[in-house]
Backbone as a ProteinNet text record, in pm:
[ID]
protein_1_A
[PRIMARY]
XXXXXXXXXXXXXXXXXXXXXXXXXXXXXXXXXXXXXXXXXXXXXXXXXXXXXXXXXXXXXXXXXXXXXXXXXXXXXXXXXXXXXXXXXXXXXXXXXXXXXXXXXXXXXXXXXXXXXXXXXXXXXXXXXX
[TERTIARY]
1318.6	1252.5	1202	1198.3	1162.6	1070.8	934.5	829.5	749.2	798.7	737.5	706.3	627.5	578.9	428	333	204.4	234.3	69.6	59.8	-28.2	-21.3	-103.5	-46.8	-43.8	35.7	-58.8	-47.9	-140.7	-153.6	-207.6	-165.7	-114.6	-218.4	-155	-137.8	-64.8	-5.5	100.3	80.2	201.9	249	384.6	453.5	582.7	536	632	745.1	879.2	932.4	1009.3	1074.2	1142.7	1066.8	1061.4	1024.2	928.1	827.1	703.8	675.8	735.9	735.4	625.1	468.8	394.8	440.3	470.8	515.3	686.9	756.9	899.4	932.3	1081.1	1171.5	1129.8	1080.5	1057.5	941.2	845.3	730.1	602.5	481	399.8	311.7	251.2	170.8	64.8	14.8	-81.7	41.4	43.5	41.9	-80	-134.8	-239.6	-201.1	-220.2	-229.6	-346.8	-339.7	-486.3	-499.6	-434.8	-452.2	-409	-462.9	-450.6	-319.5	-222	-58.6	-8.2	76	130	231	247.3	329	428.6	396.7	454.9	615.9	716.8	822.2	854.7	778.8	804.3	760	843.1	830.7	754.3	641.6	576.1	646.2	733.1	771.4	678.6	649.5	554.8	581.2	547	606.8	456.2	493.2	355.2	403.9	306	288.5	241.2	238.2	170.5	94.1	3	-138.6	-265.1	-142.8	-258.2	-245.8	-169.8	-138.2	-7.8	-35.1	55.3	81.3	160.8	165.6	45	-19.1	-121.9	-95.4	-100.6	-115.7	-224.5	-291.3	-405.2	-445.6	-478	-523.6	-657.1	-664.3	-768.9	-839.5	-924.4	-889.7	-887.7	-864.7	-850.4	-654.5	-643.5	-547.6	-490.7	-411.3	-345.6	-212.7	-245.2	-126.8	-21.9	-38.4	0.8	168.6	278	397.7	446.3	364.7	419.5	441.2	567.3	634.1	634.2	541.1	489.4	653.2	691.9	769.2	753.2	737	704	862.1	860.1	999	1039.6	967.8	1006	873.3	897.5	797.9	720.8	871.9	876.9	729	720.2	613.5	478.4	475.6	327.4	244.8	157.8	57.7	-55.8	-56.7	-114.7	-271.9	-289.4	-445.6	-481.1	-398.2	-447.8	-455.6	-508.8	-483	-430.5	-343.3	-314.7	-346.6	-403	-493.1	-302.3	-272	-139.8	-180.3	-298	-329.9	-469.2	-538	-684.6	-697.5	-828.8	-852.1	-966.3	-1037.7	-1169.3	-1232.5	-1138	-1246.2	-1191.2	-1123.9	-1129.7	-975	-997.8	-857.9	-889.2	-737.8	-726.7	-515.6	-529.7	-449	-400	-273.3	-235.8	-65.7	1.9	100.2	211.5	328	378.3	492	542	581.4	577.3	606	606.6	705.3	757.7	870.3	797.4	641.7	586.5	602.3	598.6	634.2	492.5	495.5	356	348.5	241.3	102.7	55.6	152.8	148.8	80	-44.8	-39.8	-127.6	-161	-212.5	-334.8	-425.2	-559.7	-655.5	-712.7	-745.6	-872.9	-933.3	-1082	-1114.8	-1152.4	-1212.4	-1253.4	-1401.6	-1549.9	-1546.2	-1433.1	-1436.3	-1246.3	-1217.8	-1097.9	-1011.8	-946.4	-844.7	-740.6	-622.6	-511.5	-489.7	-492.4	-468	-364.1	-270.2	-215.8	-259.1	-276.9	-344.2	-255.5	-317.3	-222.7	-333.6	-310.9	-410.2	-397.2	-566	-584.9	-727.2	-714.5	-796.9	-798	-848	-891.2	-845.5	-735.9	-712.8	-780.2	-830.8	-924.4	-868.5	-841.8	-773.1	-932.5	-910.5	-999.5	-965.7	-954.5	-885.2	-1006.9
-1269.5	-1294.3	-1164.1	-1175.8	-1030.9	-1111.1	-1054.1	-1053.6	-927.8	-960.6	-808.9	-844.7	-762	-793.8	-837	-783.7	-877.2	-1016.4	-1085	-1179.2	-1274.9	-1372.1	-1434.6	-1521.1	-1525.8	-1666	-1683.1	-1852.5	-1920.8	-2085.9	-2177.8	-2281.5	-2263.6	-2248.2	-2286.1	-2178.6	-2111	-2014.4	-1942	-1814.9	-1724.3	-1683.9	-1679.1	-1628.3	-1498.9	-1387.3	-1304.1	-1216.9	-1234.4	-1139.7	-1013.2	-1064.8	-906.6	-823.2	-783.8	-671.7	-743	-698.7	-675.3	-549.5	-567.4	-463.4	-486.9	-458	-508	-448.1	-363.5	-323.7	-376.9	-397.3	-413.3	-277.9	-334.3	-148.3	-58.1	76.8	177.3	143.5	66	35.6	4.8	72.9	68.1	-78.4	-119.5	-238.7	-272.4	-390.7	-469.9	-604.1	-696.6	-793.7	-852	-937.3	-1021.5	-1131.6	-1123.2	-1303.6	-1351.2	-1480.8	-1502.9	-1580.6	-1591	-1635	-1550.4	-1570	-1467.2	-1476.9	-1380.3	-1409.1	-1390.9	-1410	-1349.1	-1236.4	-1146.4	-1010.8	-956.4	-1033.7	-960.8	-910.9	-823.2	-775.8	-751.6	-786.1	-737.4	-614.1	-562.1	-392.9	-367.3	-332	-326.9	-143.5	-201.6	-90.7	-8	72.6	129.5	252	258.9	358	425.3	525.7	638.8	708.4	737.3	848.2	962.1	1131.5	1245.5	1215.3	1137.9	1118.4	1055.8	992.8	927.4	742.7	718.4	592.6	540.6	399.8	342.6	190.6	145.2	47.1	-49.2	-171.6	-205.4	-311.6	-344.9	-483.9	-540.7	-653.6	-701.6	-818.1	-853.2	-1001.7	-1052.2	-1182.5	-1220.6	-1263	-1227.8	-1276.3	-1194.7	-1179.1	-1161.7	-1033.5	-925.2	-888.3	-825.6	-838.4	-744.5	-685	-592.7	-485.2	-485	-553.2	-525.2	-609.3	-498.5	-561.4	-528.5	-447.9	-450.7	-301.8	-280.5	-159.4	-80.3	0.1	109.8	215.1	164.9	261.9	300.9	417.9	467.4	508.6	441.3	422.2	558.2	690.3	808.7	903.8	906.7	1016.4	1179.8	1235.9	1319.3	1330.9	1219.8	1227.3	1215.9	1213.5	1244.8	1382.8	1347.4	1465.4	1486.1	1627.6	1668.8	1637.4	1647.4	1646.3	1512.3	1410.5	1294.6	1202.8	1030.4	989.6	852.6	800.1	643.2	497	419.2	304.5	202.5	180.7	71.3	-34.6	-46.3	-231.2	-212.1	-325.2	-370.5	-498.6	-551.1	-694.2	-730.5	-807.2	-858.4	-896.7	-991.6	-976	-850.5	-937.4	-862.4	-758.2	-592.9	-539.1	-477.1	-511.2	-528.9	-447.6	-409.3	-336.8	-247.4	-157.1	-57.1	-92.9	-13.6	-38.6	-31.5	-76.6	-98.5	82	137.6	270.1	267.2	413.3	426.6	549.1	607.2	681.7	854	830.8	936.4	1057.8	1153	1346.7	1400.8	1464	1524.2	1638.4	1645.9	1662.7	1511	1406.5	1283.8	1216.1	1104.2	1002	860.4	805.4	644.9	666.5	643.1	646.8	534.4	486.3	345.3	382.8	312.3	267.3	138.8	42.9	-75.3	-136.7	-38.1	-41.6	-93.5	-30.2	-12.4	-138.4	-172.7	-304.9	-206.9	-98.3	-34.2	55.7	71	137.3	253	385.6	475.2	593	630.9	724.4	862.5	942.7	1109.8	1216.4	1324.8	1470.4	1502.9	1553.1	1605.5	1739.8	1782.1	1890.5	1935.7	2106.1	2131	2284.5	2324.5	2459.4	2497.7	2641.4	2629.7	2758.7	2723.8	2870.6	2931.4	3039.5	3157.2	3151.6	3190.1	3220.3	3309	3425.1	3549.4	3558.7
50	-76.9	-133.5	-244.4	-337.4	-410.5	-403.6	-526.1	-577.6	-688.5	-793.7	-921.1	-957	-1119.7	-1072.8	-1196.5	-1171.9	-1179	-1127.8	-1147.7	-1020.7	-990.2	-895.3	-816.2	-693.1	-656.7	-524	-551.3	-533.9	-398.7	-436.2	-320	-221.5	-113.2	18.5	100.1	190.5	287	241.3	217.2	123.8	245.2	300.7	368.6	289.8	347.3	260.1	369.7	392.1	482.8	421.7	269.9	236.1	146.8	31.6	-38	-114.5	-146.5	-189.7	-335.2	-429.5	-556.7	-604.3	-592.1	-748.7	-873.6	-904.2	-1032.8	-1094.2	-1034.4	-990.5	-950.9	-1031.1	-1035.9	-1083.3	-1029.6	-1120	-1244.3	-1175.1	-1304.1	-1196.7	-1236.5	-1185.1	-1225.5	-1134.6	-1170.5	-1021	-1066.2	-1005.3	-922.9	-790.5	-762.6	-723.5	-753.7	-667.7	-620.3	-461.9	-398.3	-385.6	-464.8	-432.3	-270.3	-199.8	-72.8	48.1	133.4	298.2	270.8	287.7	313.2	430.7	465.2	657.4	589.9	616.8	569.8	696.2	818.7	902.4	930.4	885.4	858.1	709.6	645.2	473.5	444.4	326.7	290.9	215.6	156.8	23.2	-22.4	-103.2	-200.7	-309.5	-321.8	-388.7	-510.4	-629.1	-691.6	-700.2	-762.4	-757.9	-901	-955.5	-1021.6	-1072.1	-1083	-1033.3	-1089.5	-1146.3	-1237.4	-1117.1	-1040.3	-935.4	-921.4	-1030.9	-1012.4	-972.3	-941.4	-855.3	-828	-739	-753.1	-653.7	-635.6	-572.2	-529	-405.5	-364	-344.7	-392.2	-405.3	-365.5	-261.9	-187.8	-190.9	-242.9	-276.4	-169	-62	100.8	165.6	301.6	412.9	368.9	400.2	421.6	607.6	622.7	772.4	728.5	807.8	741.4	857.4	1003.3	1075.6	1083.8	1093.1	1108.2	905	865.7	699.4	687.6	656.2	650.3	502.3	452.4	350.7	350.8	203.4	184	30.5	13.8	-136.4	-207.1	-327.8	-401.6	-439.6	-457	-559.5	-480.6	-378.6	-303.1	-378.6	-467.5	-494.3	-598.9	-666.5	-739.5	-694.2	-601.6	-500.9	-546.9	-619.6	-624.4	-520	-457.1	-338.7	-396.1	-504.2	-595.7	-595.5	-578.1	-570.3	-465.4	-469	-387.3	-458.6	-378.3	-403.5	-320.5	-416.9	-331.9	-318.2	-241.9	-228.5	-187.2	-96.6	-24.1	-76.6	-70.5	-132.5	-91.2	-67.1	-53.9	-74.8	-117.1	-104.8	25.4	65.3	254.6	310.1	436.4	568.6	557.4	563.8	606.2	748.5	816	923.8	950	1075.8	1109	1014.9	1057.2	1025.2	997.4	841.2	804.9	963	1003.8	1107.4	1105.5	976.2	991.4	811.3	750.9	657	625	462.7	496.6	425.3	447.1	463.3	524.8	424.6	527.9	525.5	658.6	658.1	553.3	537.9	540.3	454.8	403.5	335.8	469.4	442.8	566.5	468.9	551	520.5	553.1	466	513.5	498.5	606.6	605.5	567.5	508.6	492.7	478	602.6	631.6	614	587.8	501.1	338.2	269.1	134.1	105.7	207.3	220.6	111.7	154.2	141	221.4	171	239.6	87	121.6	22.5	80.4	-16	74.5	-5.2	93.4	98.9	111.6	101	108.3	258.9	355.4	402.7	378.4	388.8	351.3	466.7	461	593.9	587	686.5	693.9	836.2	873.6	983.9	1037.6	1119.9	1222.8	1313.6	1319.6	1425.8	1503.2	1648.9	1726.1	1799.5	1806.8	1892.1	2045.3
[MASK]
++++++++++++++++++++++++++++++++++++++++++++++++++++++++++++++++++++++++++++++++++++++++++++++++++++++++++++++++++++++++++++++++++

């Protein structure tokens, strides 16, 4: 199954196994579920753009990331200056995307506290110690 495009979907137990577009093809957007979904083997495709925006998955609920495979549609447009929020939820986030087609110094940065998944540039300071 392929779902993309905003919008809300609703009643009952969302079971999702293939691709996951909120924006669709090549278009940035919002999906919201308004219910806990099971995600486990589905891709959330993601487009980005160097401004900082992107595409978002949005659960009204309880999200787990665990077993959901983060792949960003057009990498190239990753700005090191920014960051991108891709998962969000109102309750509970829980586990970690299952792999993603991220290059370092690119990674996934969870924050729990604040029920987000954002992806980052890392950045740092390296110390010689002779």
């Amino acid at each position: 199954a392929r779902v993309s495009g905003g919008g809300v979907i609703s009643n009952g137990v969302v079971v999702l196994t293939g691709t996951i577009a909120p924006g669709g093809t090549n278009a940035i957007g919002t999906l919201t579920l308004a219910a806990t979904p099971v995600l486990g083997g589905a891709t959330l495709l993601a487009d980005v753009a160097s401004d900082g925006t992107g595409d978002l998955l949005y659960v009204r609920g309880d999200l787990d990331l665990t077993g959901l495979t983060l792949q960003v549609a057009n990498p190239l447009q990753l700005s090191h200056q920014q960051t991108y929020t891709v998962a969000a939820c109102s309750g509970t986030l829980s586990g970690k995307f299952a792999s993603t087609n991220l290059e370092k110094p690119w990674f996934v940065m969870y924050d729990y506290s604040a029920h987000t998944a954002k992806i980052a540039f890392a950045t740092g300071t390296m110390v010689l110690i002779r």
